[in-house]
MARBA-349509 format. One record per residue (C-alpha): residue in three letters; x, y, z. Coordinates in steps of 0.5 Angstrom, whole numbers, plus 500, padded with zeros to 3 digits. Layout:
<sites>
+-----+-----+-----+-----+
: res :  c1 :  c2 :  c3 :
+-----+-----+-----+-----+
: Ala :   X :   Y :   Z :
...
+-----+-----+-----+-----+
</sites>
This chain:
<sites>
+-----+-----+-----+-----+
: res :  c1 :  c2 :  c3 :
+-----+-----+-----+-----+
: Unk : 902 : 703 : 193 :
: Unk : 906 : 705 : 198 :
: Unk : 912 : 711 : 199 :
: Unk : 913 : 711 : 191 :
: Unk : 906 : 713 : 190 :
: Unk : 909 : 719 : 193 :
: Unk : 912 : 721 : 186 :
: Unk : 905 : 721 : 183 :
: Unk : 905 : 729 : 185 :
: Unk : 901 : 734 : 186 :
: Unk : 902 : 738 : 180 :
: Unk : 899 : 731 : 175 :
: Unk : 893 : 731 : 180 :
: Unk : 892 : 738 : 178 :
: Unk : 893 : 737 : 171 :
: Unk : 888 : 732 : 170 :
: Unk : 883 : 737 : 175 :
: Unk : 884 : 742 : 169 :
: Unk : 883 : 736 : 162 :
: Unk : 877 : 735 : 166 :
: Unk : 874 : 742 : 168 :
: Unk : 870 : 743 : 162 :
: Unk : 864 : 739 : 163 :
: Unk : 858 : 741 : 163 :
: Unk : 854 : 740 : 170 :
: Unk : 851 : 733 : 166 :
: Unk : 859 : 731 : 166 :
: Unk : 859 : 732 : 174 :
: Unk : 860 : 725 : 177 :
: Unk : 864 : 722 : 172 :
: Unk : 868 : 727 : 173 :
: Unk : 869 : 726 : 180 :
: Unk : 869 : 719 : 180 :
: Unk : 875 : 720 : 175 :
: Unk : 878 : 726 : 180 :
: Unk : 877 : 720 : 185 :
: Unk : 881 : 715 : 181 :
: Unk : 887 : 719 : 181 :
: Unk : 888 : 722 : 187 :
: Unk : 887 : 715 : 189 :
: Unk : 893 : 712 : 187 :
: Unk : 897 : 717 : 191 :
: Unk : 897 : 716 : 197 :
: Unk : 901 : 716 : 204 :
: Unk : 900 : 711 : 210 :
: Unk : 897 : 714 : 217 :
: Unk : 902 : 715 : 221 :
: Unk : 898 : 719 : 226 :
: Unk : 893 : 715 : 230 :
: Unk : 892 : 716 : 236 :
: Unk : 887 : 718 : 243 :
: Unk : 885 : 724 : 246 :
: Unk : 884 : 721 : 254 :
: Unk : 880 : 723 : 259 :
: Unk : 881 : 719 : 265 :
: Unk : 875 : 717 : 269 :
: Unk : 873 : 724 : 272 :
: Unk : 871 : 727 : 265 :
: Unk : 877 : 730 : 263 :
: Unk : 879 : 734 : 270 :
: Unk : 885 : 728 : 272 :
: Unk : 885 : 730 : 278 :
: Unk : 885 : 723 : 282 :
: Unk : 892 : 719 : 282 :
: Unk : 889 : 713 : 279 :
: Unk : 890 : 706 : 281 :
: Unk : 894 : 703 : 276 :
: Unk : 890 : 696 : 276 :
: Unk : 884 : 699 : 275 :
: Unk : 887 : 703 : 270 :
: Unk : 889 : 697 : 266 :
: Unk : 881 : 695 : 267 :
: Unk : 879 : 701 : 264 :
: Unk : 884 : 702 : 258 :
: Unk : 888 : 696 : 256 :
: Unk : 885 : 696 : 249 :
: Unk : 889 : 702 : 248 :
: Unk : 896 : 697 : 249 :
: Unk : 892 : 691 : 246 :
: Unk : 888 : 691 : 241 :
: Unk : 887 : 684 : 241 :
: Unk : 893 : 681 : 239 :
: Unk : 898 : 684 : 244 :
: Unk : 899 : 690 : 239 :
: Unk : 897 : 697 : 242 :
: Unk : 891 : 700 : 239 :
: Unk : 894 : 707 : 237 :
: Unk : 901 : 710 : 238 :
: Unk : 899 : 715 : 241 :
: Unk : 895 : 718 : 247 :
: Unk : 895 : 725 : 249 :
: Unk : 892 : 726 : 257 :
: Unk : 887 : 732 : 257 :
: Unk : 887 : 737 : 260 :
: Unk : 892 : 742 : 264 :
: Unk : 889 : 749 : 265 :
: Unk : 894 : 754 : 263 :
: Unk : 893 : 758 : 269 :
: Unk : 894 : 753 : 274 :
: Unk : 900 : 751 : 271 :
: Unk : 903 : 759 : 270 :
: Unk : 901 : 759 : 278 :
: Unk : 904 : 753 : 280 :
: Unk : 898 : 751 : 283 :
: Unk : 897 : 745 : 288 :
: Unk : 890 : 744 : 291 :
: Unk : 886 : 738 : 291 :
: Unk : 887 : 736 : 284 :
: Unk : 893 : 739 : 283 :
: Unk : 900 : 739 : 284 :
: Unk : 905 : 744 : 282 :
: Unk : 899 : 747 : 277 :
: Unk : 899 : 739 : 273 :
: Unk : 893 : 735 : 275 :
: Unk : 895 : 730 : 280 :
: Unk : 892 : 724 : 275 :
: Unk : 898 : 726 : 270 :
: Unk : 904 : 722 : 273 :
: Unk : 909 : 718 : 270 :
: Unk : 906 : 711 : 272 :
: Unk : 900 : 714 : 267 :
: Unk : 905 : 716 : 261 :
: Unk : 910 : 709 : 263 :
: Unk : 903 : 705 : 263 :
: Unk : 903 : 708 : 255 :
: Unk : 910 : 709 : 253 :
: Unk : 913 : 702 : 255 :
: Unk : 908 : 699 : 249 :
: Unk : 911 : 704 : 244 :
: Unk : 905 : 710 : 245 :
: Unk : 907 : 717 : 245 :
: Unk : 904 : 721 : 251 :
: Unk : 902 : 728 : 251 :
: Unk : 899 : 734 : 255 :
: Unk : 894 : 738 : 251 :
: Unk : 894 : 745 : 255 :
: Unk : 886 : 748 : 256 :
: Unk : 880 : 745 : 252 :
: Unk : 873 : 749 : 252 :
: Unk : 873 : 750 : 259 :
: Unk : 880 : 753 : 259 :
: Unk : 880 : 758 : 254 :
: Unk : 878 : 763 : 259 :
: Unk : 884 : 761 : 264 :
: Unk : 888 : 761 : 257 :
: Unk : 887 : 768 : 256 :
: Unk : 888 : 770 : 264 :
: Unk : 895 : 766 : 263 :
: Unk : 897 : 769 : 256 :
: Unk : 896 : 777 : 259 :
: Unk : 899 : 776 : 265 :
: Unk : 906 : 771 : 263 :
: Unk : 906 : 768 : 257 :
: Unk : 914 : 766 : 256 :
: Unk : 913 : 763 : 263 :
: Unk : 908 : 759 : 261 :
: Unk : 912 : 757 : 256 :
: Unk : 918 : 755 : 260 :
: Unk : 913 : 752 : 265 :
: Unk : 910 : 747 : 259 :
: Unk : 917 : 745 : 257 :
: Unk : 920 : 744 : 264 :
: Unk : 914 : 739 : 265 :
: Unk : 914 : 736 : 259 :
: Unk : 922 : 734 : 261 :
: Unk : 920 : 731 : 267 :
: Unk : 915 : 727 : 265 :
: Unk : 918 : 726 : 258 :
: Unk : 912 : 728 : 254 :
: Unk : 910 : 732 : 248 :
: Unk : 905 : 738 : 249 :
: Unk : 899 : 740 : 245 :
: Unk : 895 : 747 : 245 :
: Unk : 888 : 747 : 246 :
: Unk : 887 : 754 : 246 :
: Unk : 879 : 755 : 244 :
: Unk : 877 : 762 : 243 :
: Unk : 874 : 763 : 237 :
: Unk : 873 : 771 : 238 :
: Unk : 879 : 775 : 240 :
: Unk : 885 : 770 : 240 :
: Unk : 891 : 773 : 244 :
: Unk : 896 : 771 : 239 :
: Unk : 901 : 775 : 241 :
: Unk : 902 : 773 : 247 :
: Unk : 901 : 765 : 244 :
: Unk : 907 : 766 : 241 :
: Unk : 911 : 768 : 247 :
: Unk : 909 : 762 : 248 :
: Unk : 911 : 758 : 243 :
: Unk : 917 : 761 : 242 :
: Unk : 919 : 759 : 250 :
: Unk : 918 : 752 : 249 :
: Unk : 921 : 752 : 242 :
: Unk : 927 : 756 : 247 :
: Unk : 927 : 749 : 251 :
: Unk : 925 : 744 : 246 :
: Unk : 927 : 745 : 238 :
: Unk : 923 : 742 : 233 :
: Unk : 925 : 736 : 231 :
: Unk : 923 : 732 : 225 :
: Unk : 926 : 726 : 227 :
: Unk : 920 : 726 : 232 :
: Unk : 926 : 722 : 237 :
: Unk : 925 : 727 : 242 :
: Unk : 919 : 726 : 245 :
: Unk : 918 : 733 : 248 :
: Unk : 920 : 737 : 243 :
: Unk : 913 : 735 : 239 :
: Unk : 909 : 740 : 240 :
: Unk : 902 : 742 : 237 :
: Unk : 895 : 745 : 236 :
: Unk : 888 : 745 : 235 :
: Unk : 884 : 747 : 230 :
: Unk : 877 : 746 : 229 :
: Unk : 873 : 741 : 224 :
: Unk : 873 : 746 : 219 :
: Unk : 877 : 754 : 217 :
: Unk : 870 : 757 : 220 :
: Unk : 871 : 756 : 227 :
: Unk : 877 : 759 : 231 :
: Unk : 878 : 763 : 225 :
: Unk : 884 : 767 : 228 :
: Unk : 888 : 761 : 231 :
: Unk : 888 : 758 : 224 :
: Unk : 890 : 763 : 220 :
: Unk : 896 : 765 : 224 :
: Unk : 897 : 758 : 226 :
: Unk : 897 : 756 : 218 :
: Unk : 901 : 762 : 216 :
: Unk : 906 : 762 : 222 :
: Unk : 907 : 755 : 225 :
: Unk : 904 : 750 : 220 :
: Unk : 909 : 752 : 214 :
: Unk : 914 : 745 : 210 :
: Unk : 918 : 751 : 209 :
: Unk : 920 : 753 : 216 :
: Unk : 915 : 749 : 221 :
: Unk : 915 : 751 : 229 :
: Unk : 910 : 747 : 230 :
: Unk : 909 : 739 : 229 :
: Unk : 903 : 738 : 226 :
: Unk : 895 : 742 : 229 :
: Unk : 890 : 736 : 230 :
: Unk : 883 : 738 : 226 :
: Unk : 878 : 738 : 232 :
: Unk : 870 : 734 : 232 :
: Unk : 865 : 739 : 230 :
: Unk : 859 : 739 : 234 :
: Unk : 857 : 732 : 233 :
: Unk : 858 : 726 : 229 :
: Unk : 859 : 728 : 221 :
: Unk : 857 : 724 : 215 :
: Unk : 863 : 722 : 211 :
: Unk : 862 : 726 : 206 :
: Unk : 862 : 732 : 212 :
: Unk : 869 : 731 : 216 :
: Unk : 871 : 730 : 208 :
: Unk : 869 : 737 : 207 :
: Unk : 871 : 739 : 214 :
: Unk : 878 : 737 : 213 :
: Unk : 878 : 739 : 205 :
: Unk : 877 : 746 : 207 :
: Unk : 884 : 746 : 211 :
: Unk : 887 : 743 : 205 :
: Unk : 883 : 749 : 201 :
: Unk : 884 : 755 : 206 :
: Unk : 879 : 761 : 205 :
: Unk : 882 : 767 : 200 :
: Unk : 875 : 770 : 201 :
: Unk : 877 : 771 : 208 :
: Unk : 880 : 778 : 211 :
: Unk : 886 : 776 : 212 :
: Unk : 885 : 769 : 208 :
: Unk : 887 : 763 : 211 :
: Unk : 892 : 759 : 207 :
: Unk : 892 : 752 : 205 :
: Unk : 895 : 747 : 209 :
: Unk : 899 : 742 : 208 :
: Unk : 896 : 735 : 208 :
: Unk : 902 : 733 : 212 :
: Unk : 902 : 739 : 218 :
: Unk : 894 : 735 : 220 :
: Unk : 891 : 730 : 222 :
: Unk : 882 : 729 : 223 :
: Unk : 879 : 727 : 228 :
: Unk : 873 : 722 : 230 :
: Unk : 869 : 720 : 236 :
: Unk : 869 : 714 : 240 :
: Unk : 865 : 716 : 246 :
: Unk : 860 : 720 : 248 :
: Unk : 853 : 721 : 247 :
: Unk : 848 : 716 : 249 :
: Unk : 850 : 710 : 244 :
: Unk : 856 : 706 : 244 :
: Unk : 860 : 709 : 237 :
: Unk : 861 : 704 : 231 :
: Unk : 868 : 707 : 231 :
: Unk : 870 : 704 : 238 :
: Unk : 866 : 698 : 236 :
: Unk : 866 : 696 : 229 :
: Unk : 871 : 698 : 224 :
: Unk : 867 : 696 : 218 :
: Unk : 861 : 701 : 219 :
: Unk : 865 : 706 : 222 :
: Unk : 869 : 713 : 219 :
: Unk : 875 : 711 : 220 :
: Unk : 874 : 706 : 214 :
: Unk : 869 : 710 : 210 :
: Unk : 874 : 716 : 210 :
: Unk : 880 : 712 : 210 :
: Unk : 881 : 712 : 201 :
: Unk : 880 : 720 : 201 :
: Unk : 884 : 721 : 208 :
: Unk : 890 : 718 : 205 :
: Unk : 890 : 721 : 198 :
: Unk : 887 : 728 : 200 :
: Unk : 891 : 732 : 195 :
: Unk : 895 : 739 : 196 :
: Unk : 891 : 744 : 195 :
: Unk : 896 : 751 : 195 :
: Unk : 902 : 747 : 200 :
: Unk : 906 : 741 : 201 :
: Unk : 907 : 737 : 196 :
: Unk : 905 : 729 : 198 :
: Unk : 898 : 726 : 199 :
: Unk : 894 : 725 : 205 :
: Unk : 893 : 727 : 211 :
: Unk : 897 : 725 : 217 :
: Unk : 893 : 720 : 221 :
: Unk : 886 : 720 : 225 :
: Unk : 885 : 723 : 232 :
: Unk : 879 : 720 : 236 :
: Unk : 875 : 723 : 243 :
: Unk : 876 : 720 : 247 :
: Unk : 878 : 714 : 251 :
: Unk : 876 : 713 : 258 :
: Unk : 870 : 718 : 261 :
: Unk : 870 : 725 : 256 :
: Unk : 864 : 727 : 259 :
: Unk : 860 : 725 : 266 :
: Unk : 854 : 723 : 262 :
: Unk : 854 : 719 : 256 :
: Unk : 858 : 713 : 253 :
: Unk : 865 : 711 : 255 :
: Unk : 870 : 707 : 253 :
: Unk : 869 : 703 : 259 :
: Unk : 868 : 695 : 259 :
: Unk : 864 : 693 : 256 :
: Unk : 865 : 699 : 250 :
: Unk : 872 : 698 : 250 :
: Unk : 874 : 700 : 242 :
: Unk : 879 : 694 : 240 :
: Unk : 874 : 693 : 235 :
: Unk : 873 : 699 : 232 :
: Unk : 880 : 703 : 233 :
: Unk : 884 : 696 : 234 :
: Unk : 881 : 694 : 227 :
: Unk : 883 : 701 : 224 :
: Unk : 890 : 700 : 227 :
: Unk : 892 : 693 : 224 :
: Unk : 887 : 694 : 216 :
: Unk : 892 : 700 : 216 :
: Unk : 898 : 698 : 219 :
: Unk : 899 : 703 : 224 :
: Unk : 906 : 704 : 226 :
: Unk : 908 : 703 : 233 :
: Unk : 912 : 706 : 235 :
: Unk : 910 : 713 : 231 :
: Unk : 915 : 714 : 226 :
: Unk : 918 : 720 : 223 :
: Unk : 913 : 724 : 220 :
: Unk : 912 : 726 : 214 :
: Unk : 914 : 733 : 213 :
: Unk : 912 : 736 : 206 :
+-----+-----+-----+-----+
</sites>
């Protein structure tokens, strides 16, 4: 239905969810078929459709790629078959926060950025409309994130800007404990960066895009994702772009990466201190592409893969305590290249022009990614 459907709001969602409550449990699926019906007609475009890349090191980036290589490798991201990129952005994984404080350069290093991340890999991207960012940490990190937050989080900040204005890239913060997150020291953090990049809502800026990682659902990363919903990710004050709903252990279900993501929408008030909701404008869902033992629907074929099944319930994911419009801002896939030493690639002949490419041209992804939605 397009932008105006957006004036279908939230409010009249709610209203036919209280005429409707009423039902007994024998009424429950009409009842949800109904709910359905109606948030279908709000919806909002995918505006966010992007990759994780790993490079072909499992995600360390610590060799100078050949760029004619590279193209082997990757081309499907550029060209999804018809000369159209498969996504509109690229986010190269990862930077250790603690090498990047230090400045480190070693073997896979320089100045505390993996060698691999250099301006021929973002020019690669971004001379075909694809924003690139940096993500800072990853699983792997998360100790050397706690190491860098104790010891100088302002000049980490700092360093991040300094690096996203030389290379002309957004960041992201990939900060995964789960336990005792120094959110603190995260903020300094932020605040430095912020310092050298303001949010931007236009998005013209592409080193002012800055963003973070949740996980699937609100029970993981519990600490994180309270602060970041109630601090960062807010319509009526943003400091941060948007946070990227992380995959859980393995491949969901339809039905549970629909659950996982409504439960950002929900937020938990049970919770000491509770989680709010999160605006379906301020996160995107994420799927895999690679890794395992078995070439992914999702690379390779749309029509059975989760990014068609979920695309309905994506784009007219209703407001659920914060923000106004419908649906969640696009799709994030782990990931491009070689994510792990054992397992799938993206490599050819795996390469996802069926699956991602296919899901880029049925819905119509924007290249270069627009404004995003901001409420």
């Amino acid at each position: 239905m397009g932008r105006t459907s957006t004036l279908f709001t939230a409010g009249m969602l709610a209203l036919v969810a209280a005429a409707l409550g009423g039902a007994d449990a024998g009424q429950a699926a009409p009842r949800a078929a109904a709910t359905r019906a109606v948030a279908a007609a709000a919806t909002n475009p995918i505006q966010v459709y992007g990759a994780w890349h790993c490079s072909n090191d499992a995600c360390t980036w610590a060799t100078v790629r050949d760029m004619t290589d590279f193209d082997q490798k990757n081309h499907w991201l550029i060209d999804r078959g018809d000369g159209r990129p498969s996504v509109n952005l690229v986010i190269l994984s990862f930077v250790n926060p603690l090498r990047l404080l230090n400045g480190t350069t070693d073997s896979g290093d320089t100045n505390g950025v993996p060698n691999g991340m250099n301006q021929a890999v973002v020019n690669y991207f971004t001379s075909h409309g694809i924003r690139v960012m940096l993500s800072i940490g990853g699983i792997t990190y998360a100790g050397d994130w706690d190491t860098a937050l104790a010891q100088n989080p302002t000049l980490l900040g700092q360093k991040a800007a300094a690096v996203a204005t030389q290379l002309g890239v957004g960041m992201e913060i990939d900060y995964e404990n789960s336990s005792s997150p120094n959110l603190t020291g995260l903020q300094s953090f932020i605040t430095a960066y912020r310092a050298a990049h303001p949010y931007d809502a236009t998005g013209a800026d592409p080193t002012a895009r800055l963003t973070i990682d949740v996980a699937a659902g609100d029970r993981w990363l519990v600490g994180l994702d309270q602060y970041a919903t109630a601090h960062w990710l807010t319509t009526s004050n943003p400091v941060l772009d948007y946070a990227n709903a992380m995959v859980p252990s393995k491949q969901p279900s339809t039905t549970t990466a629909e659950s996982n993501w409504q439960e950002h929408l929900t937020g938990k008030s049970t919770y000491s201190p509770p989680i709010p909701p999160l605006a379906p404008a301020k996160f995107t869902g994420s799927l895999y592409i690679a890794e395992g033992s078995s070439v992914r629907p999702e690379c390779t074929n749309f029509s059975t893969s989760l990014q068609n099944s979920t695309g309905s319930w994506l784009q007219s994911a209703a407001p659920a305590g914060a923000g106004t419009t419908p649906g969640l801002l696009g799709y994030m896939f782990w990931a491009a290249e070689m994510p792990s030493t054992r397992g799938v690639t993206t490599d050819p002949p795996n390469t996802c022009q069926g699956g991602v490419g296919v899901g880029a041209t049925t819905y119509g992804i924007p290249i270069p990614m627009p404004a995003l939605r901001q409420n």
